[in-house]
Phi, psi and omega in degrees: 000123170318123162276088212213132168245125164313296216298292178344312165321293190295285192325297182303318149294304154318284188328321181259358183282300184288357170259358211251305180240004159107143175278168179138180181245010172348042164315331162295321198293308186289312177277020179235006181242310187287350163296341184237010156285310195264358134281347140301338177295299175292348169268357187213038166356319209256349201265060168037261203296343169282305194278007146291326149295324186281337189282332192233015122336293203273319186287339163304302187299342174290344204259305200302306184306000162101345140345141149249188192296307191293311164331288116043267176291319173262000156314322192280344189248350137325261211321327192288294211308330166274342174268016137273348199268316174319156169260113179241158202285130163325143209234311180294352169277334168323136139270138163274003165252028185236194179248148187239135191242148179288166175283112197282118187311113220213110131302152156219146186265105168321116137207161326202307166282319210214161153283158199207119162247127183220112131028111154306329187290189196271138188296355192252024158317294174316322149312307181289276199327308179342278171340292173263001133289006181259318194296286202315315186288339137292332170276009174292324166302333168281013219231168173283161185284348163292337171276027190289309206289332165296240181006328213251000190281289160325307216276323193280305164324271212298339173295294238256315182306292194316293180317342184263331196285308201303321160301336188235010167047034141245199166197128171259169217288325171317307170319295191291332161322298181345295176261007153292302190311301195292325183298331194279339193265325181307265179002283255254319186294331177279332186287000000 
């Protein structure tokens, strides 16, 4: 059995990731290398080692968002544990060539024309996201100058989530992930 600790793991790779390709949050470059990780997945489903490139992809961009290894690690172990917490649609009913999304909690309202499916959360969500997205773009002026590339990065992702809530008077739930995340990478930039 392999002796192997994650966190050692992550520190050793940002170390080598950041003399290798430079410091910085370079987000297009890491995602524009797992676009062409995963049409290798798909011409080679089976191949291990491609979907180990995309696992330590996404763990660079985890580094690059101003995250440490601890951090990290326990961001992964949140997630599993909310995306168990969660409700999901029977999988043997599913395409299997689609993504199975957890089940979003939903009412309906009967009326006399039409069907009306509305959200349990608050119809003023998109107003509180308003909201953090004006708190992260202030506090992105407060962050170190080491933090440029991080900072014009955040800033540019949160103006564009803000410009789409403000045209459509929402927020879906990824936008908000979004601007969970980048407020947790503003935070980690701040301690």
């Amino acid at each position: 059995m392999l002796d192997f600790n994650f966190i050692h793991h992550l520190w050793d790779q940002r170390n080598w990731s950041n003399k290798t390709f430079g410091p910085g949050m370079r987000t297009q470059g890491v995602v524009d290398h797992i676009r062409k990780e995963l049409i290798e997945i798909e011409a080679k489903p089976s191949d291990l080692e491609e979907w180990i490139d995309v696992v330590m992809l996404g763990l660079d961009g985890a580094w690059r968002s101003g995250a440490t290894p601890d951090q990290i690690a326990e961001a992964l172990a949140a997630k599993l544990a909310k995306n168990k917490a969660r409700e999901w649609p029977n999988w043997r009913t599913a395409d299997p060539d689609k993504a199975i999304e957890h089940v979003r909690p939903a009412t309906v309202k009967e009326r006399a024309d039409s069907i009306e499916i509305t959200f349990d959360e608050d119809d003023e969500d998109w107003e509180v996201a308003l909201e953090l997205c004006e708190d992260i773009l202030d506090s992105l002026d407060d962050l170190p100058e080491r933090a440029e590339d991080f900072v014009e990065s955040v800033r540019e992702k949160t103006e564009n989530i803000r410009d789409w809530i403000e045209e459509h008077e929402d927020v879906t739930d990824k936008q908000m992930d979004a601007l969970e995340n980048m407020k947790g990478g503003v935070e980690r930039w701040q301690r």
